[in-house]
N, C-alpha and C positions, 0 to 999 in steps of 0.2 A: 139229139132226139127232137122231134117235134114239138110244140111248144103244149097241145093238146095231153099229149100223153103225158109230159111234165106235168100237167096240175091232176090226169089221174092216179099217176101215182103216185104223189103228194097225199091225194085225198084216201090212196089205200095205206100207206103207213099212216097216215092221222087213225084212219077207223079203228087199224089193227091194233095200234099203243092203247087203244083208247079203250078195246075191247081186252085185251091183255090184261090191262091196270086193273079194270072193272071184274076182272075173273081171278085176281091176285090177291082183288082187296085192299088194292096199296094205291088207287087213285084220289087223288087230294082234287085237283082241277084238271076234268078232262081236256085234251087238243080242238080246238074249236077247228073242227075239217075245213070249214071255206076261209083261213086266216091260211091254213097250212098251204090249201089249192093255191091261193093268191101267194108265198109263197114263194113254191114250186114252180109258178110263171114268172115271178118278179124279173132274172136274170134275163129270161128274153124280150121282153117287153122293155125291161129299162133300157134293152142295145141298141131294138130293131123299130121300134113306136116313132122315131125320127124318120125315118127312110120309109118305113108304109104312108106317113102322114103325107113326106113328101112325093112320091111317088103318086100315091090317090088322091091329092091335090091338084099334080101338072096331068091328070088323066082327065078330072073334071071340072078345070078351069086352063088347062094349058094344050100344051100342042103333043103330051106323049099319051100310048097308045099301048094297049095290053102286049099290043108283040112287040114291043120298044124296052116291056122290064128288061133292066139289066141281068146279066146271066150270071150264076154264080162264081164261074172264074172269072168274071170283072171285077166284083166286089168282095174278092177273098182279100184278107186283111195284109198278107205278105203284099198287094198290086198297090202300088206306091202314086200312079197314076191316073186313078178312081176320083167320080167325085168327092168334093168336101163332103158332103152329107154321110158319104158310105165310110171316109177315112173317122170321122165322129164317131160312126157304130161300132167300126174297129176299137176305139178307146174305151167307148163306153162298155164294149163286148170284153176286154182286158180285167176291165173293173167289176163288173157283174159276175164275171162266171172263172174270180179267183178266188179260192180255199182262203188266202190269205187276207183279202179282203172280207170277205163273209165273216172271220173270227175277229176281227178288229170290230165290223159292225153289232156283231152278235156281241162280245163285250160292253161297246159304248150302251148301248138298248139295255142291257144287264144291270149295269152300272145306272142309269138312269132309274129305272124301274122298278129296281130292289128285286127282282124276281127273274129267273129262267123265261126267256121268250123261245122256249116247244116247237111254239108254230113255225119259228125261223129254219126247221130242219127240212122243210118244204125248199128251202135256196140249199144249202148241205146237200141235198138227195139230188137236187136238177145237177147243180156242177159233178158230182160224184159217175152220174148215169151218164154225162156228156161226154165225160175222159175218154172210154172207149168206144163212142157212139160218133166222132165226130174226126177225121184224116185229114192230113195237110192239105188235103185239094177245096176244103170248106172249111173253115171256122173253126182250127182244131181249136180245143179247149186250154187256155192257159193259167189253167190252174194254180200257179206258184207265182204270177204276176204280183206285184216290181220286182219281187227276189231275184228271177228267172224268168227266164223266156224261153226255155224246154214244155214240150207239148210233145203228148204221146201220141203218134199215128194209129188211132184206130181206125176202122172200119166205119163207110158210111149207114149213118138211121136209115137213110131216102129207100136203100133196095128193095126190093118186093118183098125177099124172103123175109126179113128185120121187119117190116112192117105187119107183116100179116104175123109174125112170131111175138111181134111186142105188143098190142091189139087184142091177139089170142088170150097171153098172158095177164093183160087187163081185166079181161072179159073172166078168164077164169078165177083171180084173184077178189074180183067183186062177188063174184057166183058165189065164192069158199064164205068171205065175212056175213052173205046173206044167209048163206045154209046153214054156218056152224055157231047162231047166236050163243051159246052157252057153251061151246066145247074147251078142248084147252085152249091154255096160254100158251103152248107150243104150236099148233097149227098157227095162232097170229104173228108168233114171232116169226114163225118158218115163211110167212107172206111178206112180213116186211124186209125179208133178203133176197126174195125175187128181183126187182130190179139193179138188183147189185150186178147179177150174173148177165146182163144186156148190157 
């Protein structure tokens, strides 16, 4: 999924726990939403912040040119023959957007900090939503990385319909947390499994 939609809805499961908790009565320390957003982007940004930098570097000091970006079947991570720069993103893409990774980090930060770091379910929810959002022909998601290197073929984010449907679903799940300030804990929980089903 897009890296956009990744920190929105980050920031609707932070509102909805957060609004849930406060309607349960059982909140100690609300989710701070823009820890959870930053988050929910971390994984794409830690892969892909190399390759923009260089790319928008050799655009406005070098000799390449907007219809010179690389195409995606270039730098899909199976092409062995890609620049250095893109074969990096591939590694660093392995590292960021694995399950197993995430729980080792989520641990060390635990273990450090004496407390639940919450906002980390923002990186949790981005690999989760990526698994079927992302097909061999792009960046599928390797979620189970060093264990494995099985990667489920889903379905590309890019399509018109997925976009305008995931967008939609944004839109509307902002709508619900604004309109139902006081209702149940069931309408927030019921928001925060929308992006499950994308």
């Amino acid at each position: 999924m897009d890296i956009f939609s990744h920190g929105l809805w980050a920031g609707v499961a932070a509102k909805a726990v957060n609004k849930s908790s406060v309607i349960a009565g059982k909140i100690k320390r609300p989710l701070k939403v823009w820890y959870t957003v930053l988050w929910g982007v971390f994984p794409d940004l830690f892969a892909f912040a190399l390759p923009f930098v260089w790319m928008f570097w050799n655009i406005i000091f070098g000799d390449l040119k907007f219809s010179d970006f690389p195409r995606p079947e270039t730098v899909e991570p199976a092409v062995r023959d890609t620049l250095p720069v893109f074969q990096i993103a591939s590694g660093l893409y392995n590292i960021s957007h694995s399950l197993i990774v995430f729980v080792l980090v989520f641990a060390l930060i635990w273990f450090f900090l004496r407390r639940i770091p919450w906002e980390m379910s923002g990186w949790f929810l981005h690999v989760l939503i990526d698994i079927p959002t992302h097909s061999y022909k792009f960046y599928p998601t390797p979620f189970l990385w060093p264990i494995s290197e099985w990667k489920f073929d889903g379905f590309s984010w890019g399509v018109p319909w997925f976009i305008i449907l995931n967008y939609s679903a944004i839109i509307l799940a902002y709508w619900f947390l604004r309109r139902r300030k006081s209702k149940t804990r069931k309408l927030s929980m019921a928001i925060l499994l929308i992006p499950l089903f994308f």
